[in-house]
C-alpha positions in Angstrom: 2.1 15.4 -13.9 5.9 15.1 -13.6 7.6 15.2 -10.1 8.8 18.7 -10.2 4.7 19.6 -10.9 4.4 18.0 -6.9 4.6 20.0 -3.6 7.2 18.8 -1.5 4.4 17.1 1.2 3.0 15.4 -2.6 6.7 14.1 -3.3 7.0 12.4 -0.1 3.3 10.8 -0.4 4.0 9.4 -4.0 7.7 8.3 -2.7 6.3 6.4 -0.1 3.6 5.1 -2.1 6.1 4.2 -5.0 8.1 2.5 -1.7 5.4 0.3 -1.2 4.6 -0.6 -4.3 8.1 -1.7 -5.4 8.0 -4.2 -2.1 11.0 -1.5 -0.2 8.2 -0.9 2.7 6.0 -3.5 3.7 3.2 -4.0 6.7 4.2 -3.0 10.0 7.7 -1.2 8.4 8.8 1.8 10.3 9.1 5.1 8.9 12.2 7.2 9.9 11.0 9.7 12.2 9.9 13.4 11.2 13.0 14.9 11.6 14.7 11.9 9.9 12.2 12.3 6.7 12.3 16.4 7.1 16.4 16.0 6.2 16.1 12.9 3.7 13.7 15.0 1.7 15.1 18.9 2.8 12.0 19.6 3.6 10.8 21.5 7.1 9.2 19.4 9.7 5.7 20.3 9.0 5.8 19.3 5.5 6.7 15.7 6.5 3.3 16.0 9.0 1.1 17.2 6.0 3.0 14.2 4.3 2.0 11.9 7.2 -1.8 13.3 7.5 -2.4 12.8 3.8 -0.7 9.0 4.0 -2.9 8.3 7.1 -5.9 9.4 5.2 -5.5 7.3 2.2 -4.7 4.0 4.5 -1.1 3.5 4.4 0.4 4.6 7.2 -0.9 4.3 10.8 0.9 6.6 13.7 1.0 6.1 17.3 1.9 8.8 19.6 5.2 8.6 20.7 6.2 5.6 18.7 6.4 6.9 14.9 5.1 5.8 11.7 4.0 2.6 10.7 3.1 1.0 6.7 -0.7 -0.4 7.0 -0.8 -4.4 6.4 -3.4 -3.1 4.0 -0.9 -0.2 2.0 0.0 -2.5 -1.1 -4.0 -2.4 -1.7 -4.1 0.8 -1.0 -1.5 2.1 -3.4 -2.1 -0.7 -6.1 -3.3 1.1 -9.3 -6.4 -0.7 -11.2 -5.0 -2.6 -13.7 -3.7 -4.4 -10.6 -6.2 -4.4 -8.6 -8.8 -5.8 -11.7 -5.5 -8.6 -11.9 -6.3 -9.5 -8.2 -9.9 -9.7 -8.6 -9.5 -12.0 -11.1 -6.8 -14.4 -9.6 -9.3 -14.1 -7.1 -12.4 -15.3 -9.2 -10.5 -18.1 -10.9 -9.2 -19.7 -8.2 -13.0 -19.7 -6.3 -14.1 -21.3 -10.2 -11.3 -24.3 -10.0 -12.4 -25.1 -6.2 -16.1 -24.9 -7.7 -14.7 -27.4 -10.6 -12.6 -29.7 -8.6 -15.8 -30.1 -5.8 -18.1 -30.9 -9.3 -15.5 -33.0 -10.2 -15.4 -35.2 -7.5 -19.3 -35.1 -6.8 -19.2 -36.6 -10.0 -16.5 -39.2 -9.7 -18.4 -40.2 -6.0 -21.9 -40.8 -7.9 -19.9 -42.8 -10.8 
């Protein structure tokens, strides 16, 4: 599905998601406010809400009334695709297997 195949509310999701994931927006960022987004993207106001809802849904963005839009410390999971995420899970794993290792090791070395 190319970008012209997107609503307008779906072009702001995958830009902000693509924002994220490129390191642009990061936990805690602000997002420009709706009106700010609405004329970025020349989009109406309620698009940029329908934008909002759908981020807010997935886990990246958080909103507080009155204060805007903010990028979830948890986005960059949110938006990572698998291969990634499977990348992290095993970076993850290995690193558990070397403490395991290094704690056998020196078991070892203490009963030597």
């Amino acid at each position: 599905m190319t970008a012209e195949d997107l609503q307008p509310y779906q072009r702001i999701v995958q830009d902000v998601k693509d924002q994220v994931r490129l390191g642009r927006l990061s936990s805690n960022d602000k997002l420009p406010s709706t009106r700010e987004l609405a004329g970025h993207y020349g989009v109406a106001p309620g698009t940029v809400q329908r934008a909002l809802t759908d981020l807010r849904a997935e886990g990246i963005v958080y909103s507080h009334q009155g204060r805007g839009s903010f990028i979830r410390e948890s986005a960059l999971d949110a938006v990572a695709d698998p291969t990634s995420q499977a990348i992290k899970r095993l970076e993850e794993k290995v690193a558990d297997l070397a403490d395991r290792l290094e704690q056998l090791e020196a078991s070892h070395d203490r009963n030597n």
